[in-house]
C-alpha positions in Angstrom: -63.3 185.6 -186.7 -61.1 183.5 -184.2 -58.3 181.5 -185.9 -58.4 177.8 -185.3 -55.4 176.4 -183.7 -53.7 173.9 -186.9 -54.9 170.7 -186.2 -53.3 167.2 -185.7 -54.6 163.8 -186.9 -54.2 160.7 -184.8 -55.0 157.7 -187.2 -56.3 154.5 -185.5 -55.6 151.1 -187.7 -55.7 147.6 -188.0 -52.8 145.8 -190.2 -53.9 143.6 -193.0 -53.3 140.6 -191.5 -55.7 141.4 -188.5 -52.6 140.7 -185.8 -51.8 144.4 -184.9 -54.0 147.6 -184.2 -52.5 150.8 -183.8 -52.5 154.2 -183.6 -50.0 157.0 -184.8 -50.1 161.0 -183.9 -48.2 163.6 -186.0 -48.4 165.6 -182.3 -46.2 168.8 -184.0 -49.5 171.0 -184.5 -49.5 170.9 -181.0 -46.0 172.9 -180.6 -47.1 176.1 -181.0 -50.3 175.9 -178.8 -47.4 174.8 -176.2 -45.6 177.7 -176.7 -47.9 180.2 -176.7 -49.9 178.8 -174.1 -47.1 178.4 -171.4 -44.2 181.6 -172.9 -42.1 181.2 -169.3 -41.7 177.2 -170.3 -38.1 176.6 -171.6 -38.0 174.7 -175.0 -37.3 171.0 -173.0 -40.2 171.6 -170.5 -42.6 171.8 -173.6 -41.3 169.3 -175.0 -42.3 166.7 -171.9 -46.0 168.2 -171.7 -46.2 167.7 -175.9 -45.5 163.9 -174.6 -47.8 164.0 -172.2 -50.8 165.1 -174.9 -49.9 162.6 -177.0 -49.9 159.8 -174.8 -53.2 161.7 -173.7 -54.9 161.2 -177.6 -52.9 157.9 -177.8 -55.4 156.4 -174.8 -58.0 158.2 -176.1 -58.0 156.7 -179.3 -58.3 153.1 -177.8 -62.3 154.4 -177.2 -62.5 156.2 -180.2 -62.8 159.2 -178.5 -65.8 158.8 -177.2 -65.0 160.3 -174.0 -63.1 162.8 -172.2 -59.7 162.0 -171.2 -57.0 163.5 -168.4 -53.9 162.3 -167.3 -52.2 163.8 -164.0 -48.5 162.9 -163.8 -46.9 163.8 -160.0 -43.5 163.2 -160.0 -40.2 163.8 -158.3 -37.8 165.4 -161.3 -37.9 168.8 -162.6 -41.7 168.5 -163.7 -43.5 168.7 -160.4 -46.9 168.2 -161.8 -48.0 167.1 -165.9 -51.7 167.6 -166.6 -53.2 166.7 -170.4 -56.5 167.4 -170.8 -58.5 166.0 -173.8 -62.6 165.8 -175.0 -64.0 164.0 -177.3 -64.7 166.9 -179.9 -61.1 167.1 -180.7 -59.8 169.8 -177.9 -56.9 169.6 -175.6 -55.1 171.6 -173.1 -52.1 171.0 -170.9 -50.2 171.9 -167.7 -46.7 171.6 -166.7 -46.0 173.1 -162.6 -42.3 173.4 -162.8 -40.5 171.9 -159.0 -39.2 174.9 -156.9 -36.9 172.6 -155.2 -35.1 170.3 -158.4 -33.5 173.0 -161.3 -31.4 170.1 -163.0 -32.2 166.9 -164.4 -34.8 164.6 -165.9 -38.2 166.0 -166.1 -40.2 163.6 -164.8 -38.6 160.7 -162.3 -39.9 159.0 -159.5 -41.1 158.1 -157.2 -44.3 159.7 -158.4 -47.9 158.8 -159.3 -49.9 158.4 -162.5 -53.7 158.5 -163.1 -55.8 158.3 -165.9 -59.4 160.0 -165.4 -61.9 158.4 -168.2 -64.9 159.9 -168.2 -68.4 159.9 -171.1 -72.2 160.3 -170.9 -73.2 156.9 -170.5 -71.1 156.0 -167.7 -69.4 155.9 -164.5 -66.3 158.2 -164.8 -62.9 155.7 -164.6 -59.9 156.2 -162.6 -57.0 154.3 -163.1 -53.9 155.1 -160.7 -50.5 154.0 -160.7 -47.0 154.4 -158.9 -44.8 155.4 -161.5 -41.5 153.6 -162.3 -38.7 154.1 -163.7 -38.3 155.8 -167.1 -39.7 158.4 -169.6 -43.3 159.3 -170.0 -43.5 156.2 -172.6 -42.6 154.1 -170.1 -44.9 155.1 -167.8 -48.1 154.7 -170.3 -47.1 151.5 -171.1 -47.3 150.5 -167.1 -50.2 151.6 -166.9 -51.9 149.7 -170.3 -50.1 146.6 -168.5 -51.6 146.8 -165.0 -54.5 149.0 -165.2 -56.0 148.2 -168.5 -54.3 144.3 -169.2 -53.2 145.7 -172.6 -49.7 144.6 -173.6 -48.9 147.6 -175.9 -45.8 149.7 -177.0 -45.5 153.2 -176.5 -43.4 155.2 -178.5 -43.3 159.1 -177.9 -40.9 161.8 -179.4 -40.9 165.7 -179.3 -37.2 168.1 -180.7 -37.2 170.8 -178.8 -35.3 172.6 -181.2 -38.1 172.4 -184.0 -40.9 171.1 -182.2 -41.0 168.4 -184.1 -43.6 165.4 -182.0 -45.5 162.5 -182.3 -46.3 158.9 -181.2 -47.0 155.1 -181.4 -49.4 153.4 -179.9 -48.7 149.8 -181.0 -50.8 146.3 -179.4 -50.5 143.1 -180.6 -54.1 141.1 -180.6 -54.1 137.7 -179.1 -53.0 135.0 -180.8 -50.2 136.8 -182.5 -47.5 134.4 -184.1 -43.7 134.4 -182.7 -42.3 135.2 -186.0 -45.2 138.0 -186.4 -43.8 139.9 -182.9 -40.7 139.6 -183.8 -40.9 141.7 -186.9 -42.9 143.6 -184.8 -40.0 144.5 -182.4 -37.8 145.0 -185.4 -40.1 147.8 -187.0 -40.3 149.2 -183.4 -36.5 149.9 -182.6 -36.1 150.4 -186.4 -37.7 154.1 -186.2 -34.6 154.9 -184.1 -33.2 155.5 -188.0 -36.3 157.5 -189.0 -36.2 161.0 -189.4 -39.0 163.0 -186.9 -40.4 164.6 -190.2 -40.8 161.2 -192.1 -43.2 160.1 -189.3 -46.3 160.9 -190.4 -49.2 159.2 -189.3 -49.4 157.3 -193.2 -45.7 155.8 -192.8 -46.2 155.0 -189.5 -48.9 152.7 -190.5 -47.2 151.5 -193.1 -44.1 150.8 -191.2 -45.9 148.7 -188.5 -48.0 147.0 -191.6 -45.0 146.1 -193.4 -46.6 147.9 -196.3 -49.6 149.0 -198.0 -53.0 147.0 -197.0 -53.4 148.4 -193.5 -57.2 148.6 -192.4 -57.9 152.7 -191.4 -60.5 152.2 -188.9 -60.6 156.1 -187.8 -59.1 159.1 -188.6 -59.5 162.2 -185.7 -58.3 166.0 -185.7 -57.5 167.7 -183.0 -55.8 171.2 -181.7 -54.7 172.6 -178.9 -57.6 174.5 -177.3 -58.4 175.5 -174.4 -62.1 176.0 -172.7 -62.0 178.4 -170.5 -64.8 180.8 -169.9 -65.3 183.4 -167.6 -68.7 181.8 -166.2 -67.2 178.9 -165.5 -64.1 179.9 -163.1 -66.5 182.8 -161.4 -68.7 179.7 -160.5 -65.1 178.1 -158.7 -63.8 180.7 -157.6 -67.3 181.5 -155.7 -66.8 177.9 -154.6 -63.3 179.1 -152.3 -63.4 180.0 -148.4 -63.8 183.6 -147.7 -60.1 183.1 -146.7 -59.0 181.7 -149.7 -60.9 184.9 -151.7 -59.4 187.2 -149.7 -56.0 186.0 -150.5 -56.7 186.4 -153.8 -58.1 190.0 -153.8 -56.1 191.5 -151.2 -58.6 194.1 -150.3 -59.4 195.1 -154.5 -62.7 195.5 -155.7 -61.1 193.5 -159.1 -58.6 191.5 -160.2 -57.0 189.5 -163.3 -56.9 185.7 -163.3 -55.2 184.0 -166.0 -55.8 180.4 -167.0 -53.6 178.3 -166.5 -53.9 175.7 -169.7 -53.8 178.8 -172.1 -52.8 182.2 -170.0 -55.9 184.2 -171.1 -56.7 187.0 -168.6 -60.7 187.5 -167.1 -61.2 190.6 -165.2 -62.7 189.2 -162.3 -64.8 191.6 -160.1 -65.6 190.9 -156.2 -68.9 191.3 -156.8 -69.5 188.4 -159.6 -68.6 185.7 -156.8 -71.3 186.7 -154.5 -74.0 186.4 -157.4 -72.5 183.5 -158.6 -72.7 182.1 -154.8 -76.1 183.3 -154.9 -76.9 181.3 -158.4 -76.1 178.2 -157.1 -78.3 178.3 -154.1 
């Protein structure tokens, strides 16, 4: 039997004076799927992709999860590419392409782009692209909510790379929220700076934001780091690639091993499964 991946819980609520909903990830599950997935990462690059998947289940949770959900960060630092990948039933993968040409500094800087693919069975898939600005991946979310999505909404995102340690805040005031309600708002925000990363389960964080017990729990969702690879499925893309491009992959060889890139499992691909594949799909 295969061991599931330990599971995170993003918790979606409304606070008991109906002026606040939000949404809070204990993200640290995540960690080790990270680690294992990507082994040649250092400890700080894993730590920006674990931001990445949260701010992934963050903007997931707006819909409930009711449909599938990628964000593709290009940017100019250290992190060339960031890719999250999350589906509705709870599963998520993730992608950090390390820059060949920058080997210090922040891990994500622009100039750059971010998009937001939103995709479900009952509609047209979504996507929502934006030049990033200045600042951390939090910053960069909450751009987006602003001008993509007109959601005023704080983002706050945290991973230690020394104990793996993550999680997140999604927080958006509703309309028609007081001065005086904002303000404490803005308080309770900077006030986690004080807060131990252990402390901040989902639970507190919804109590924090609520000022106290009373908050309205309007979902509670676990997911894991999971990847869906399958061996049918990249024969069928590979098949898809120019002759030229298959021949740069084989190098002559009857077989070779392709490893996934989300998760690093190996498929023992043979040159002969790409014609009958080709075949298949005519």
């Amino acid at each position: 039997m295969t061991e599931l991946a330990p599971s995170a819980r993003v918790l979606r609520a409304l606070t008991s004076d109906h002026l606040i909903r939000l949404a809070a990830i204990d993200a640290s599950p995540l960690w080790d799927g990270v680690r294992r997935g990507h082994p040649g990462l250092e400890a700080e690059a894993c730590a920006s992709l674990v931001e990445t998947l949260t701010s992934a289940l963050l903007l997931q949770s707006r819909s409930f999860f009711s449909e599938r959900l990628q964000i593709l960060i290009k940017g100019s630092g250290r992190a060339k590419a960031l890719v999250a990948d999350s589906w509705p039933e709870g599963d998520i993968r993730g992608i950090l392409d390390l820059s060949p040409d920058v080997l210090q500094g922040d891990w994500l800087l622009a100039p750059g782009l971010l998009s937001v693919m939103r995709s479900n069975p009952g509609g047209s898939p979504y996507n929502g692209n934006l030049e990033l600005v200045e600042g951390p991946i939090a910053t960069q979310i909450e751009a987006y909510l602003q001008q993509s999505e007109q959601a005023q909404a704080s983002v706050t995102l945290w991973c230690d790379p020394a104990t793996g340690e993550a999680g997140g805040l999604l927080v958006e005031p509703l309309p028609g929220c007081p001065r005086e309600r904002l303000q404490a708002l803005v308080h309770a925000i900077e006030g986690l700076e004080v807060v131990p990363h252990w402390e901040r389960t989902p639970d507190f964080l919804v109590r924090w934001i609520n000022q106290g017990e009373g908050a309205e729990i309007l979902a509670s969702t676990e997911v894991r780091y999971q990847c869906r690879c399958a061996k049918d499925s990249l024969v069928g893309t590979l098949a898809a690639c120019s002759s030229e491009r298959i021949e740069e992959l084989f190098h002559g060889l009857d077989a070779v091993e392709v490893h996934c890139d989300y998760c690093g499992k190996a498929f023992q691909i043979q040159r002969s499964e790409l014609g009958d594949a080709a075949h298949g799909q005519d």
